[in-house]
N, C-alpha and C positions, 0 to 999 in steps of 0.2 A: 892587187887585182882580186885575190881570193877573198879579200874582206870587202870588197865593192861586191863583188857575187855574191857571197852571201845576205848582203843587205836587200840588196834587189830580191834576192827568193824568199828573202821573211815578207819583206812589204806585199809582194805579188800573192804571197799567203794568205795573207791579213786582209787580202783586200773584201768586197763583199761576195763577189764569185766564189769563195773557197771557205769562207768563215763556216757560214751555214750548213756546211757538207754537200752531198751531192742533192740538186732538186731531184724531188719526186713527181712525176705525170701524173693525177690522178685519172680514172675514166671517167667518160661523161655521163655524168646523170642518165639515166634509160629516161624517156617520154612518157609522160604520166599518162595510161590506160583513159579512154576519151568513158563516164559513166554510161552505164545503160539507161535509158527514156525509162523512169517511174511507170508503172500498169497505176491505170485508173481507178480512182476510189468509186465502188458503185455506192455508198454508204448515202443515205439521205433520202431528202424529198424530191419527189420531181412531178409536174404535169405536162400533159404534150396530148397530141391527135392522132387521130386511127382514122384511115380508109381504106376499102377494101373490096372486096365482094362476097354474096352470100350463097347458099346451097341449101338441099334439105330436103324433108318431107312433113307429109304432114299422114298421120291414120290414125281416124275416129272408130268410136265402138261406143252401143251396139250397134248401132246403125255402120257396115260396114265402107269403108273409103280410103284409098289413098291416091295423094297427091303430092306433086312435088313444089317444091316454092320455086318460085319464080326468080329468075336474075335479079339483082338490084344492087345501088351501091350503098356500101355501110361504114359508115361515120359519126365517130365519137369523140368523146373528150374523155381522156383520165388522169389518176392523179393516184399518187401512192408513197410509200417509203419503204427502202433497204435499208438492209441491214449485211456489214460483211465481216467475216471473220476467214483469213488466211484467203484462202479461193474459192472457199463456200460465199453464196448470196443468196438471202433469201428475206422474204417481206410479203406487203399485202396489197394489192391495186383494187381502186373500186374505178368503173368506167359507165357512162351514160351514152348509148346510142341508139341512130334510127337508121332502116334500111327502105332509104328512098325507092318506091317502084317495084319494091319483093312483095310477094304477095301468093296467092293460091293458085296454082295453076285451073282455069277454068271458072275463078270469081274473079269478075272484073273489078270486083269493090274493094275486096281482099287488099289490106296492105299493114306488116308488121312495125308499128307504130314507136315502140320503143323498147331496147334492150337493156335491161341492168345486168353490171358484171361485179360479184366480188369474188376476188383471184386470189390465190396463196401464189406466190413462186417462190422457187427455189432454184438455183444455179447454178453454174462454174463458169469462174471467173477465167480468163488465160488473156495476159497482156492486155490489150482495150476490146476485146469481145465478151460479152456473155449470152450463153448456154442455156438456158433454162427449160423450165418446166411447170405448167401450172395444172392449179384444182380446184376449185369454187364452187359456189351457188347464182345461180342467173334465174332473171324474172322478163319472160318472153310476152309483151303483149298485140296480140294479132285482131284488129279493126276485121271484121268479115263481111257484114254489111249493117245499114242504118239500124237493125235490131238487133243485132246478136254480135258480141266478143268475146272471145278468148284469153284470158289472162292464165298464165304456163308459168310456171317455175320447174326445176330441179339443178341439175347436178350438170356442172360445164371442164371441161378437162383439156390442153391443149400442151403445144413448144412453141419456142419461140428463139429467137435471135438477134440481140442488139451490140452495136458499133459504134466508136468514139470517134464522132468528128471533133471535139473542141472539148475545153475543160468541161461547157457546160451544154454541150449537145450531142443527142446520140439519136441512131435511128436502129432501125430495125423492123420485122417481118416476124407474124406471129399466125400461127391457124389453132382455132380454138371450137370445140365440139358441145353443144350444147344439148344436153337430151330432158325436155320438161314436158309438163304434161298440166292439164286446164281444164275446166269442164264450160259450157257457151254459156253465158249468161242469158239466154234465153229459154234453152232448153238444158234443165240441169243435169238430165240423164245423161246427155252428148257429152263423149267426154273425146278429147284431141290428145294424141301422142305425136309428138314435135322433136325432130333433129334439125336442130337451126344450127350450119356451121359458117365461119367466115376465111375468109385471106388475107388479110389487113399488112399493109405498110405502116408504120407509127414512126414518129421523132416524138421528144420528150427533152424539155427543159431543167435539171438539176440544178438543185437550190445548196 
């Protein structure tokens, strides 16, 4: 009987249950962390549209005068390229507009015909918004009546803020100050000091 026991507890040894030693439970893998959504490359080209509305004044010398511009809306086209490095963004836009209906308060003819814009910006980037800042030169030309215009240049300064709908469209809200100055093309002593500012909404298409 002792030699049948014994064989049975070798075999029952030997079996696969007991060869291997005792199994080990590993833990379960932890759940791999879901990544965070990539921030948006502002880098490149892009064109899009401005509307908006305009403000301002207008004070000639010597003859002395001021007035203010009249409402109107203002609508452009621009186009430009960034450049980004870490969360700095910065680059140059040039934009082409006109503000329908602005004009001189008190000339009925009066109406500012067409805005040239070339912007520096520069910005902070954070997730899909940027921050910015611009500074440029602008070319203001104001129609006054059948004989006499105004054509202004100087120095335009403004912020702004745009937002990533899709890889390849963004919007945004900019107000930009323009301080230029012109002398009338019919009387060349008359000379115009001009704050033309706007409020513009813009989207813009990246390339």
């Amino acid at each position: 009987m002792k030699s049948a026991a014994a064989v049975s507890l070798a075999l029952s040894l030997s079996s696969p249950a007991y060869a291997g030693g005792p199994t080990l439970v590993g833990d379960e893998p932890a759940p791999s962390a879901t990544p965070a959504p990539a921030s948006h490359d502002w880098s490149g080209a892009y064109v899009g549209l401005t509307l908006g509305s305009v403000s301002g004044d207008l004070t000639t010398s010597p003859i002395p005068g001021v007035y203010d511009v009249t409402s109107g809306t203002y609508t452009a086209l621009h186009a430009g390229y960034l450049f980004q490095r870490g969360r700095a963004v910065f680059g140059a836009e040039l934009s082409y507009g006109t503000a329908d209906s602005a004009g001189i308060e008190g000339v009925a003819t009066s109406e500012f015909q067409k805005i040239l814009d070339l912007k520096a910006r520069i910005g902070f980037a954070t997730n899909n918004m940027l921050i910015y800042g611009l500074v440029g030169r602008s070319k203001v030309f104001l129609y006054d009546n059948p004989t006499n215009t105004f054509d202004m240049q100087g120095t335009s300064y403004g912020l702004g803020a745009e937002l990533v709908l899709s890889e390849r469209l963004t919007v945004g809200a900019e107000y930009v100050t323009r301080d230029v100055s012109g002398t009338a093309s019919s009387l060349s002593f008359l000379k115009a000091d001009t704050t033309f500012d706007t409020l513009s909404l813009r989207a813009s298409l990246t390339f």
